[in-house]
LUMMAR-96455 format. One record per residue (C-alpha): chain; residue number from 1; x, y, z. Coordinates in Angstrom, 2 decimals, always signed. Example, Ala and Ser with C-alpha at 12.3 -4.5 7.8 and 13.67 -1.06 7.14 Angstrom:
REM residues 2
zaro, timi, c1, c2, c3
A, 1, +12.30, -4.50, +7.80
A, 2, +13.67, -1.06, +7.14
This chain:
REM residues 529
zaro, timi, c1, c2, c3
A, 1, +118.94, +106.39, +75.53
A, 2, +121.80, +108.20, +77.75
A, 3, +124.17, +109.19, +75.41
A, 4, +123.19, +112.69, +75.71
A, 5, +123.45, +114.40, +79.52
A, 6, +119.92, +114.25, +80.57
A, 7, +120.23, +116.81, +83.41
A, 8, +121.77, +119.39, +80.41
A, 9, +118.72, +118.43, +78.13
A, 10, +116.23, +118.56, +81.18
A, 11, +117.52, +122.67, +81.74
A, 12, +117.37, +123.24, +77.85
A, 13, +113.87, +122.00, +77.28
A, 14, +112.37, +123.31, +80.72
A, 15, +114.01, +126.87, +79.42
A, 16, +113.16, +126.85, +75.78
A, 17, +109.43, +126.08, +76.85
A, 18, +109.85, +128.79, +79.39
A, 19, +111.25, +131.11, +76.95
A, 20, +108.59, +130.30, +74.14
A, 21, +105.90, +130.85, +76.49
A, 22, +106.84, +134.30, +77.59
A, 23, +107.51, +135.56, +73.76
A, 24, +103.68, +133.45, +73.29
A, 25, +102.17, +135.75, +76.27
A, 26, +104.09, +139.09, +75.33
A, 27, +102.87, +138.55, +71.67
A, 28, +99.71, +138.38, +73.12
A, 29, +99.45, +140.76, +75.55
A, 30, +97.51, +143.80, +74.91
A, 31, +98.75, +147.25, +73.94
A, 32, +95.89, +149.40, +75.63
A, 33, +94.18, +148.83, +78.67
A, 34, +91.46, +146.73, +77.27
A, 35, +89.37, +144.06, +79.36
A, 36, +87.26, +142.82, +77.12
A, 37, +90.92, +141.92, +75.23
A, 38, +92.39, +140.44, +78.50
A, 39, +89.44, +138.82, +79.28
A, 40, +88.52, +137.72, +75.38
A, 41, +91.62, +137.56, +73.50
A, 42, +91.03, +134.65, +72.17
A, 43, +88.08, +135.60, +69.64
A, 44, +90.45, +136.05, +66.30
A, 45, +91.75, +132.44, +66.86
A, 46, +90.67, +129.48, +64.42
A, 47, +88.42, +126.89, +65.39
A, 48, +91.08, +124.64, +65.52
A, 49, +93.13, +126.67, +67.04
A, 50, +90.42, +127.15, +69.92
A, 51, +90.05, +123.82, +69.61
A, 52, +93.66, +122.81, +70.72
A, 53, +93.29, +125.08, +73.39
A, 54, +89.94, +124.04, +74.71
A, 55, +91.59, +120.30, +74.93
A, 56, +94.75, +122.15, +76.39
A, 57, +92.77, +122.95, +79.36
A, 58, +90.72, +119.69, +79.46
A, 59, +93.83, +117.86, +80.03
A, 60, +95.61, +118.94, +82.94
A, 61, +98.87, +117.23, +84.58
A, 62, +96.36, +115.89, +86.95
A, 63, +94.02, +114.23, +84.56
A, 64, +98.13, +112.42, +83.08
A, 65, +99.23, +111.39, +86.13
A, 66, +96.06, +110.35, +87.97
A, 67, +94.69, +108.57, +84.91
A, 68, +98.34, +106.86, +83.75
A, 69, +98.19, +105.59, +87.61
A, 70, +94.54, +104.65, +87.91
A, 71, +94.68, +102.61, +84.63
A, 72, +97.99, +101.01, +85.59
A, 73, +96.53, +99.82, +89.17
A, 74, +92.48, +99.46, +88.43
A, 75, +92.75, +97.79, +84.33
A, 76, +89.25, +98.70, +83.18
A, 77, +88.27, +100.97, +85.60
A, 78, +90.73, +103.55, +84.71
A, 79, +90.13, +103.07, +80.82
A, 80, +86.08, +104.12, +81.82
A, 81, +87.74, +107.14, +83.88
A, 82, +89.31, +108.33, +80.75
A, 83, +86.33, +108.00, +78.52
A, 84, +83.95, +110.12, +81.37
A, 85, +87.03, +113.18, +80.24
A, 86, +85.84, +112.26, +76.74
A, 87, +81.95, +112.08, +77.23
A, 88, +82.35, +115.37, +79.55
A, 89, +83.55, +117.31, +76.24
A, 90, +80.55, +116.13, +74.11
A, 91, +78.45, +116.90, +76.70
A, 92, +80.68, +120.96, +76.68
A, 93, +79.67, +120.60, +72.87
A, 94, +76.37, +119.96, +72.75
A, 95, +74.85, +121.37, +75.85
A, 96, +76.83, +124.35, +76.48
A, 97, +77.89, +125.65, +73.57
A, 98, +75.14, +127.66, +72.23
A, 99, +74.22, +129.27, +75.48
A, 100, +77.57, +130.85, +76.55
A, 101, +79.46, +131.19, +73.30
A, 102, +79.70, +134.62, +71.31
A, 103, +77.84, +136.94, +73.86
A, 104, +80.73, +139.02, +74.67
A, 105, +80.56, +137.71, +78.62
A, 106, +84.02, +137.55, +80.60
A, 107, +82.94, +135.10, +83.23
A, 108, +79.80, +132.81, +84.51
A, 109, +78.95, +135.63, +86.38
A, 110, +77.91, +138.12, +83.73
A, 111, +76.18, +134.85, +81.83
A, 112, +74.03, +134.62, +84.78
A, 113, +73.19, +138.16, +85.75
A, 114, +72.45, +139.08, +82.28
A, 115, +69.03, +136.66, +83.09
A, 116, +68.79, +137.44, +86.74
A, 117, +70.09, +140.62, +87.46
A, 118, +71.27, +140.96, +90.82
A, 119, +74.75, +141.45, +92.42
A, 120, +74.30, +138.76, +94.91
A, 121, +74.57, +136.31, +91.56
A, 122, +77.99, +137.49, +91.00
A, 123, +79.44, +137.02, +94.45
A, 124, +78.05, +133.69, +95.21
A, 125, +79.33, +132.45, +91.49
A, 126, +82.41, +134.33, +92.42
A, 127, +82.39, +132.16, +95.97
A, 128, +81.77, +128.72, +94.40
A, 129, +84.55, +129.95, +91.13
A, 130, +87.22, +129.75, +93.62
A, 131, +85.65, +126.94, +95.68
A, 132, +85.92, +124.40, +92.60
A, 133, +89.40, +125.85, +91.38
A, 134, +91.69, +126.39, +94.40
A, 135, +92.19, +122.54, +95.17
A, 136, +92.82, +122.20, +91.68
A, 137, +95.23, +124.67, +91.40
A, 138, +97.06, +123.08, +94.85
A, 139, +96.83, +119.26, +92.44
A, 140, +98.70, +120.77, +89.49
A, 141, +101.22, +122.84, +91.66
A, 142, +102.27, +119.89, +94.33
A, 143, +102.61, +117.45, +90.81
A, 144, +104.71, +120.26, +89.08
A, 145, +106.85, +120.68, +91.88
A, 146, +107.91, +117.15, +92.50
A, 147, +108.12, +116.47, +88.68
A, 148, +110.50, +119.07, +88.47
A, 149, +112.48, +118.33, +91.45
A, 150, +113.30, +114.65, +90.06
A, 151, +113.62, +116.59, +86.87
A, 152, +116.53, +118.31, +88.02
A, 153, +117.78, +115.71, +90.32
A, 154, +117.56, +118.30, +93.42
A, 155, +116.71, +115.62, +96.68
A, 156, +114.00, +116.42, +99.72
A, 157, +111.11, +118.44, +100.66
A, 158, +112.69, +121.71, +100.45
A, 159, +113.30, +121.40, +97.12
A, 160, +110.14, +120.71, +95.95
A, 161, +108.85, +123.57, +98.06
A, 162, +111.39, +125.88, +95.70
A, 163, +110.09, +124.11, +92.78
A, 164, +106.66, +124.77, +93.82
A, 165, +107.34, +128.40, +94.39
A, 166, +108.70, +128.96, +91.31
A, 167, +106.45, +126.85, +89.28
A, 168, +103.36, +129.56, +91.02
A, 169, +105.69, +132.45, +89.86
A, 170, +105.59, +131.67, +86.46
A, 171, +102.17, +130.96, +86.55
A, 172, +100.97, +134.09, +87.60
A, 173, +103.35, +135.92, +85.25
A, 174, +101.76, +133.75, +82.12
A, 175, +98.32, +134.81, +83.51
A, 176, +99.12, +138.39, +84.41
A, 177, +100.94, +138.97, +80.59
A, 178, +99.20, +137.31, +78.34
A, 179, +95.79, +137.46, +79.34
A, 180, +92.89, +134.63, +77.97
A, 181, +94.70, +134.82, +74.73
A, 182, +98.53, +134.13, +75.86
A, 183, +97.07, +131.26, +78.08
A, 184, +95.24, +129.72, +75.10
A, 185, +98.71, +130.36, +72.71
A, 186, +100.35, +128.28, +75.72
A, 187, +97.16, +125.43, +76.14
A, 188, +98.15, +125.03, +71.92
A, 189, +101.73, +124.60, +72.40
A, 190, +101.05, +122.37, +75.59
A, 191, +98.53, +120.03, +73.66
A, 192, +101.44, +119.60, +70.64
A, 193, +104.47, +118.92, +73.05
A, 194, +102.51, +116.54, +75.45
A, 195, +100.77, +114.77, +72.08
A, 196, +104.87, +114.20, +70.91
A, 197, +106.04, +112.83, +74.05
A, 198, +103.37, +110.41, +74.36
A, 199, +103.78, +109.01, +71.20
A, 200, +107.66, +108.60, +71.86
A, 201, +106.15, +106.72, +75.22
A, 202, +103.73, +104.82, +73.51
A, 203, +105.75, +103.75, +70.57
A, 204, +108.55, +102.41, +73.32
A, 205, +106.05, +100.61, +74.77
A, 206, +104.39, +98.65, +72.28
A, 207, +107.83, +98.16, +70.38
A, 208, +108.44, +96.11, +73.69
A, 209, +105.14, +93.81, +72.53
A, 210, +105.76, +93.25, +68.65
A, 211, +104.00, +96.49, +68.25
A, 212, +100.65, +94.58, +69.11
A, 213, +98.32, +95.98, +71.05
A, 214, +96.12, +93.01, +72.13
A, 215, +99.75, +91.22, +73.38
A, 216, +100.44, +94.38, +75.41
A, 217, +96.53, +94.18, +77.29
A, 218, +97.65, +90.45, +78.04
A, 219, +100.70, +91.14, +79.66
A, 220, +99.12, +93.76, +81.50
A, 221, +96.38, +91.58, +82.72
A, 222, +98.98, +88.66, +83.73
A, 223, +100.87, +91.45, +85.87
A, 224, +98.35, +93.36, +87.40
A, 225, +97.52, +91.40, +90.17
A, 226, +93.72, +90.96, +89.33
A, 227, +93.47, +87.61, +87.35
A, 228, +91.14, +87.71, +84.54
A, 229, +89.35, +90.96, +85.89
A, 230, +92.01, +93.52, +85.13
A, 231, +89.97, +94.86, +81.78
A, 232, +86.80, +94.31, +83.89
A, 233, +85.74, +96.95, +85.92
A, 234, +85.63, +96.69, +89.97
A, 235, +89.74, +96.66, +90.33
A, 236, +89.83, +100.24, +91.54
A, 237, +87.09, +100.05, +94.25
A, 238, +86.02, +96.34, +94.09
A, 239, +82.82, +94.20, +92.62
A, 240, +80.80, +94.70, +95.89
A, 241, +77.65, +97.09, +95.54
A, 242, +79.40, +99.87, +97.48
A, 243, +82.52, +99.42, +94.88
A, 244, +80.00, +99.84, +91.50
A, 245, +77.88, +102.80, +93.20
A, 246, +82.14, +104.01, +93.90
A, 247, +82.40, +103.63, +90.14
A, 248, +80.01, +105.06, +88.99
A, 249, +79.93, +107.93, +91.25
A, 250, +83.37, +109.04, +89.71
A, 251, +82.49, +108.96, +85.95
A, 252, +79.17, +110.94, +86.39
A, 253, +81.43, +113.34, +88.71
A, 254, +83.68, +113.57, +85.80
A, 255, +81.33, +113.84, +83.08
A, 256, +79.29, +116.15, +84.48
A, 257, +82.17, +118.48, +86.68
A, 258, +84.38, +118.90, +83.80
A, 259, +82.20, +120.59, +81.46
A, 260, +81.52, +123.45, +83.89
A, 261, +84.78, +124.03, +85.32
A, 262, +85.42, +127.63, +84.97
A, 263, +88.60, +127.76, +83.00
A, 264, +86.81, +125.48, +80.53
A, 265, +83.90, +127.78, +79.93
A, 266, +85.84, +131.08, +79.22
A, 267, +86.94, +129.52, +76.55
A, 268, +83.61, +129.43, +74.80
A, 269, +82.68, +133.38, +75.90
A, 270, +85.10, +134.93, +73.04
A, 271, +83.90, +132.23, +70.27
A, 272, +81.31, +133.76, +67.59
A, 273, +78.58, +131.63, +67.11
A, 274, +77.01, +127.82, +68.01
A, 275, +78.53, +126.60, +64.89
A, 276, +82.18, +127.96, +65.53
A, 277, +82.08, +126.40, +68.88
A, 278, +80.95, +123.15, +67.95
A, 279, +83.80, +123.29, +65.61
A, 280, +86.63, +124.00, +67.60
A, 281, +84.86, +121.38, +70.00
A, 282, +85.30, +118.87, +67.44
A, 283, +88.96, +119.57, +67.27
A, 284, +88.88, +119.32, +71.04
A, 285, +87.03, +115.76, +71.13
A, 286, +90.05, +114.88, +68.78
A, 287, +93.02, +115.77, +70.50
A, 288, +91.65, +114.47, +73.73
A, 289, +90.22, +111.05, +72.38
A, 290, +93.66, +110.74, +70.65
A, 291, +96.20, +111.29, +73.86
A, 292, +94.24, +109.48, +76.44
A, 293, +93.81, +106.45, +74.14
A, 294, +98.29, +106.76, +74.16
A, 295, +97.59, +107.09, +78.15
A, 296, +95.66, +104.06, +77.87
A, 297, +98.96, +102.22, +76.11
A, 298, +101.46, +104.07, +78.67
A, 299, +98.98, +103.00, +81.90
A, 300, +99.01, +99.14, +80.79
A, 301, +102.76, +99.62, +79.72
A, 302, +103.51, +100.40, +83.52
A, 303, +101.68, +97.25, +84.73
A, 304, +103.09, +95.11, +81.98
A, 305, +106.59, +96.38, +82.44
A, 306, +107.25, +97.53, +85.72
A, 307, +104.49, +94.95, +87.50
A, 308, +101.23, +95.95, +89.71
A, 309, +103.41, +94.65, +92.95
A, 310, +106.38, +97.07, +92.11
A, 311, +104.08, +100.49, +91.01
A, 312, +101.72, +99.60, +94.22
A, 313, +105.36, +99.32, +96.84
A, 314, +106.14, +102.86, +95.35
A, 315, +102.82, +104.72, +95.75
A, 316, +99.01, +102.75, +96.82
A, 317, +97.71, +105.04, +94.61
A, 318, +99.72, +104.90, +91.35
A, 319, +100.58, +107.97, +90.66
A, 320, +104.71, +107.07, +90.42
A, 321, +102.99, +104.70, +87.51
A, 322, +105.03, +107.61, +84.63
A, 323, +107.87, +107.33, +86.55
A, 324, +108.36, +103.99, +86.86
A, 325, +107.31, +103.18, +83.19
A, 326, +110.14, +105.44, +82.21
A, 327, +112.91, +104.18, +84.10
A, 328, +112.06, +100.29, +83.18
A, 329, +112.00, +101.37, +79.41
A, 330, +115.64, +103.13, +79.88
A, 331, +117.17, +101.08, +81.86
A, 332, +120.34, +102.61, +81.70
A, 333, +119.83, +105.29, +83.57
A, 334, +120.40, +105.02, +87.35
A, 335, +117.69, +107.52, +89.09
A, 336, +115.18, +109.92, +87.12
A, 337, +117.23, +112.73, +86.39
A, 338, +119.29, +110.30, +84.89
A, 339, +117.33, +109.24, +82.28
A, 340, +116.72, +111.14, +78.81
A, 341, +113.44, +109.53, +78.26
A, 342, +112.32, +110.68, +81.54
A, 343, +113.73, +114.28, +80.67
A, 344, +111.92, +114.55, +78.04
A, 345, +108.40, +113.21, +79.51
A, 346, +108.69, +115.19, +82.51
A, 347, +109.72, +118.18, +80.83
A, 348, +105.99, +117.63, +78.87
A, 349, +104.40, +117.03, +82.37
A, 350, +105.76, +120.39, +83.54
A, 351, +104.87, +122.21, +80.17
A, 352, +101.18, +120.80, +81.12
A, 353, +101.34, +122.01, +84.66
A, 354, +102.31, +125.51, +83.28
A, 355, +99.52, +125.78, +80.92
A, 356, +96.44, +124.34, +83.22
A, 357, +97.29, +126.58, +86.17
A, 358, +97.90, +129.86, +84.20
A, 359, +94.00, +128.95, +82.84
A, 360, +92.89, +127.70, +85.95
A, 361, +94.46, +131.35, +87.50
A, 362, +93.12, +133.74, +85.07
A, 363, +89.60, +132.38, +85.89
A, 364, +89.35, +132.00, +89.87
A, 365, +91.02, +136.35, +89.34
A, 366, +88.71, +136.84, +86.68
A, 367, +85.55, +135.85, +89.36
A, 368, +87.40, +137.78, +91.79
A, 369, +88.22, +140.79, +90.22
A, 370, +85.74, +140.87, +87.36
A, 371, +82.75, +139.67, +89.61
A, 372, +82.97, +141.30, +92.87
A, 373, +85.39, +144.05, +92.74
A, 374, +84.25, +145.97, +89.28
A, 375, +80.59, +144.87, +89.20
A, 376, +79.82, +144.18, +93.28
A, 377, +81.87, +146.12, +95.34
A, 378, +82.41, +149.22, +92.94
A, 379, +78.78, +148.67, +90.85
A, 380, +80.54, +148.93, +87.34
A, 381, +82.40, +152.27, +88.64
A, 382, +85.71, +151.17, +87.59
A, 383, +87.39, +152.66, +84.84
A, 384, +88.93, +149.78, +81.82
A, 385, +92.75, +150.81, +83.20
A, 386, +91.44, +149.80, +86.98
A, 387, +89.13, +147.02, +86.65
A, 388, +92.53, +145.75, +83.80
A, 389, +94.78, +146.90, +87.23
A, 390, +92.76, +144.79, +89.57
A, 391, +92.22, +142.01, +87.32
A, 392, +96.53, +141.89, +87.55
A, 393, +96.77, +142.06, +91.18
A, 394, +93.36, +139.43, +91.80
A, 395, +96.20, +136.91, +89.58
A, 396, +98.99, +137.91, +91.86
A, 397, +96.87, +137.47, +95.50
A, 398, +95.48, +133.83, +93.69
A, 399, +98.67, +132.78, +93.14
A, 400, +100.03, +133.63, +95.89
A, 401, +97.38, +131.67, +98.24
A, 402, +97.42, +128.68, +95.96
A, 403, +101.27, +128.22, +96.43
A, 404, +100.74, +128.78, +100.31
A, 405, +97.86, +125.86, +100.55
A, 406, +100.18, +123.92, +97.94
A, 407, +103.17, +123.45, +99.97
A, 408, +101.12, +122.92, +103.20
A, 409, +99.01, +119.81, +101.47
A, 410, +101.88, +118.80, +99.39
A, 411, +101.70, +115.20, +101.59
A, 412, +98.41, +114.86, +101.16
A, 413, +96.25, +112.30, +98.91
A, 414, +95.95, +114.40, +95.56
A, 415, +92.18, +112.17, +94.54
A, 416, +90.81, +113.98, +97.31
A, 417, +91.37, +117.12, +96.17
A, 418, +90.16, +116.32, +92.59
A, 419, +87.02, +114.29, +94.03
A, 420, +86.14, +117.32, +95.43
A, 421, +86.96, +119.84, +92.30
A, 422, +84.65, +118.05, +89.87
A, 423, +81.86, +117.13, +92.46
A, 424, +81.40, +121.08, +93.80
A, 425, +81.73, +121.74, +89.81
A, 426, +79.07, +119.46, +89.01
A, 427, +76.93, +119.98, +92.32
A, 428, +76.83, +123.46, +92.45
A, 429, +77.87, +125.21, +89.08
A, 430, +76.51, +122.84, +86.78
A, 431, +73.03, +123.43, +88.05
A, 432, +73.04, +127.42, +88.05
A, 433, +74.39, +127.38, +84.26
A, 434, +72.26, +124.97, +82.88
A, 435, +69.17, +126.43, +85.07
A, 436, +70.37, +130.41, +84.49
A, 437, +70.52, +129.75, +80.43
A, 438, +68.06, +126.93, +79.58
A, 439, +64.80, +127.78, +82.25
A, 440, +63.06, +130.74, +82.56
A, 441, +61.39, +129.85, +85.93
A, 442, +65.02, +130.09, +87.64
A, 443, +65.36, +132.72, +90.10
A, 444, +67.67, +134.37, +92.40
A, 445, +66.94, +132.26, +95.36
A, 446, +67.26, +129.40, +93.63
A, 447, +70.12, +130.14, +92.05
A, 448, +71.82, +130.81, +95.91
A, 449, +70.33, +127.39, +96.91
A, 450, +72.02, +125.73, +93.97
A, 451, +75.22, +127.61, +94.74
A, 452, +75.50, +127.09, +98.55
A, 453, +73.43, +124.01, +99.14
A, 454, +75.36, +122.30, +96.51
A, 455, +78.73, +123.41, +97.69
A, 456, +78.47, +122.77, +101.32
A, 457, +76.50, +119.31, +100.87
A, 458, +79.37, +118.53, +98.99
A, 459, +82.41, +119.48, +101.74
A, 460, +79.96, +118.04, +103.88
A, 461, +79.95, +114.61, +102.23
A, 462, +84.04, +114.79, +101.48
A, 463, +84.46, +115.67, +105.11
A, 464, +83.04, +112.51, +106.78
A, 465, +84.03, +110.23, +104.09
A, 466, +86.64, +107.16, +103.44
A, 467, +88.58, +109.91, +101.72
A, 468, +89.33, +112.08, +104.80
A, 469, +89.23, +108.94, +107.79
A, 470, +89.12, +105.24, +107.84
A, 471, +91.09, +104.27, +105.26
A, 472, +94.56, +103.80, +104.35
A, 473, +94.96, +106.33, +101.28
A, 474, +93.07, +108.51, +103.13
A, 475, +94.34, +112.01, +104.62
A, 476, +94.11, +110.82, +108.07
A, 477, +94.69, +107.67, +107.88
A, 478, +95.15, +107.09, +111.45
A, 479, +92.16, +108.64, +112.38
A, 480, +88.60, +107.02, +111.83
A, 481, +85.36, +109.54, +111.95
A, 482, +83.55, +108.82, +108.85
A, 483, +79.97, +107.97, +108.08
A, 484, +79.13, +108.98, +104.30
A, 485, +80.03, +105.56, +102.20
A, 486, +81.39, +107.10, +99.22
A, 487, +85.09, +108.58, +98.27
A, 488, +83.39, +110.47, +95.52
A, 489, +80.37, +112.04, +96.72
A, 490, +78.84, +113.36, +93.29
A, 491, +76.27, +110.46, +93.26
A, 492, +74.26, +111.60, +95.99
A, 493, +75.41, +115.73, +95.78
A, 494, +74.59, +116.37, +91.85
A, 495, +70.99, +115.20, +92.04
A, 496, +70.64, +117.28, +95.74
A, 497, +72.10, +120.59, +93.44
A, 498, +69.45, +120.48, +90.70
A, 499, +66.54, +119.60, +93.42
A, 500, +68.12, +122.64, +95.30
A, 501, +68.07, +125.02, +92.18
A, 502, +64.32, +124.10, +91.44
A, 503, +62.88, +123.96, +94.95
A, 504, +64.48, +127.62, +95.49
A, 505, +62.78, +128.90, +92.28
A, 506, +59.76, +127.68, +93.13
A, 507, +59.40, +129.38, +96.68
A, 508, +59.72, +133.29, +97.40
A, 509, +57.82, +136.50, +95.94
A, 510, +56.73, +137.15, +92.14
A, 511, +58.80, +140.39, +90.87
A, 512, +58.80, +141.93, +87.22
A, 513, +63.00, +141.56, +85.03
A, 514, +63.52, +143.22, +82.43
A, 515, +63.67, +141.59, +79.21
A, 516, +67.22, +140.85, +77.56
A, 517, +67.18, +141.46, +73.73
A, 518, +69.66, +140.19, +72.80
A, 519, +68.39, +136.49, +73.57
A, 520, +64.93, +137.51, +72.19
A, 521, +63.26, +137.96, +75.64
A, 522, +59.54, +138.85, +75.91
A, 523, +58.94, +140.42, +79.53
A, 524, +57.78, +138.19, +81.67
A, 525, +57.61, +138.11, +85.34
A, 526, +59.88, +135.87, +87.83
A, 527, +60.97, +134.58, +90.98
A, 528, +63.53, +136.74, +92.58
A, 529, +63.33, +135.33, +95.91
């Protein structure tokens, strides 16, 4: 597979995506200062279309890596990681759907103090926005960088930094152009060029195995170091009590975190009507079901191929597990940059990078500018060419501290950062949504409890966990100051949200809102706290 220079292919790929992206975003971009168009482009757009782009932004270069690894080290356990991604859309489809789609809302924000009506809704959504997307932003960044570094074949630290840095430019000109609808053409042409190359990957694969599935498992259960109990779960964290509660602490994390991540529910805001969402959801469930089950194929490729010894030497926690399944299935090629198959992957890897933080971007600004500069700080005084002015800059300052925190945690252990993403998610946004849209006895107060409570319960439990201290894998390794018993803290921090969202409705003074007629509202009194 080297006949053709990979390095050569590796620039023309990286620049044709680059160059199709801009033309997607300037296409897109709006020719009057309009935010409702910046922040709702994507309203014309076909339920499938939406649909590719809603699965776009499910899948992240995070979600490939991490979940290639985990499945290649942990067997079963990283199989039920990959159906929580799965679970967590159905649960987008049926729960959320109706009450955010088609109500001409830019951001969580306005969903919420449509029913409450206060400012102090908008900054602490605003708060918790950029809370739950930063360290996801820092994931996809550090991943791009050092893909594209081996991409180009350019050695050390520095030049990842570069890569990094210029990875975070073109993110924030993606996001800054093209608006909600440019990122969504760029989610679509993301979800068709990663779907391609990991069919090439999994074809390669199971070509190696007679094209038999069930052989391939085998093999990957001979060489994965756990016996018989590779497809049974306990391989990631063990069989022990503290290992299942570990296990199942992740998936409801996952379930429950990615339906409420930001990015993830502007795409619903511009969609007209329950039954048009549900639709383009459908299309989402599709494309998602169908490339993780080829990252299922690719993760037990890597153990089968490369061996569970060999991926484990190269990185504890798996994430060189795309690398290494690359090089072993071209072994002609001396180093990554090297190797046409890898060109090709890691160009998709990038192109996935690209496309989640441009989303992730546009809605930690969106919070930002949107949220507390226009409807906060300046009480809806902003003219459409200022508020569209500061959404612009909000992308720019965003970017610019997410490539800053980027290059200073490059070394650290990426889980941790994603543990925390989807448990704040699910601890403190879920709540407020599902509270703000589906119970009229939510109030202000406990809408700030939710927020808060459920945010800093969660650092809280991160901070003084095996993730931070006392463990190997964890980001200080060498230190040991932890008490909490679980990596993934979701278990105990989702239930304390919801219990902090109701207790904080149920205390405080009685106060008359007016009704909202657009959902039908009688008046009615409520908590305001």
């Amino acid at each position: 597979m080297s006949s053709v220079d990979p390095r050569t292919l590796a620039f023309v790929l990286f620049a044709g995506f680059t160059a199709v992206s801009f033309l997607l975003c300037i296409l897109a971009a709006t020719g009057h200062d309009d935010p409702t168009e910046f922040y709702l482009g994507t309203g014309t757009l076909s339920p499938m279309q939406n649909g590719l782009a809603i699965a776009g932004d499910y899948i992240s270069a995070a979600t490939v890596l991490s979940t290639t690894g985990t499945i290649a080290m942990a067997g079963f356990d990283g199989v039920l990681i990959a159906s929580s991604t799965v679970l967590s859309l159905l649960l987008f489809m049926l729960v959320l759907a109706g009450p955010l789609c088609g109500r001409g809302q830019f951001t969580l924000g306005d969903v919420l103090s449509e029913r409450l009506g206060a400012h102090s809704v908008r900054t602490g959504t605003a708060v918790v926005v950029l809370a739950v997307t930063m360290p996801l932003l820092l994931v996809q960044l550090n991943g791009a960088g050092a893909m594209m570094a081996l991409l180009l074949g350019i050695p050390g630290s520095g030049a990842v930094t570069g890569c990094t840095v210029f990875i975070g430019s073109l993110m924030v000109c993606y996001a800054a152009l093209g608006g909600m609808k440019g990122t969504g053409f760029i989610q679509i042409l993301k979800t068709v060029l990663l779907f391609a190359a990991f069919v090439l990957l999994a074809c390669l694969v199971l070509r190696r195995f007679s094209w038999n599935p069930a052989t391939l498992f085998d093999a990957a259960a001979d060489a994965g170091g756990h016996g018989g109990g590779f497809w049974r779960s306990g391989g990631q964290y063990g069989d022990s009590l503290s290992g299942r509660l570990e296990i199942i602490s992740v998936q409801l994390t996952l379930v429950l975190g990615a339906a409420c991540m930001p990015h993830l529910t502007m795409r619903l805001h511009p969609i007209r009507g329950v039954r048009a969402a549900r639709a383009a959801t459908a299309w989402a469930v599709g494309a998602v079901t169908t490339i993780l089950g080829l990252i299922v194929i690719a993760g037990a490729g890597a153990t089968a191929i490369v061996g569970a010894r060999a991926l484990r030497a190269s990185d504890p926690t798996g994430s060189d597990a795309l690398l290494l399944l690359t090089l072993a299935l071209d072994p002609a090629a001396q180093s990554a940059h090297r190797s046409l198959l890898f060109s090709v992957v890691a160009c998709a890897v990038v192109a996935t990078t690209l496309a989640a933080v441009a989303g992730l971007t546009l809605a930690a600004a969106a919070s930002l500018a949107h949220d507390v500069l226009a409807k906060a700080v300046f009480k809806g005084g902003l003219s459409a060419n200022r508020e569209l002015a500061a959404a612009r800059a909000a992308i720019v300052a965003v970017g610019v501290v997410a490539v800053v925190l980027a290059i200073a945690t490059q070394h650290w252990n990426r889980h941790v950062l994603i543990s925390f993403t989807f448990a704040a998610a699910a601890s403190a946004l879920l709540p407020v949504v599902l509270y703000g849209t589906l119970w009229r006895g939510f109030t202000v107060r406990g809408l700030r409890w939710a927020l808060y409570g459920g945010l800093v319960l969660t650092a809280l439990a991160m901070a003084f966990s095996p993730a931070i201290s006392g463990d190997p894998l964890a980001v200080f390794p060498e230190r040991d100051f932890h008490w909490f018993p679980l990596r993934n803290p979701g278990l105990i921090t989702i239930p304390a949200g919801f219990l902090l969202g109701r207790l904080g409705s149920r205390t405080g003074r009685r106060t008359r809102h007016s009704p909202d007629p657009a959902r039908g509202d009688a008046p009615h009194a409520v908590h305001t706290g």
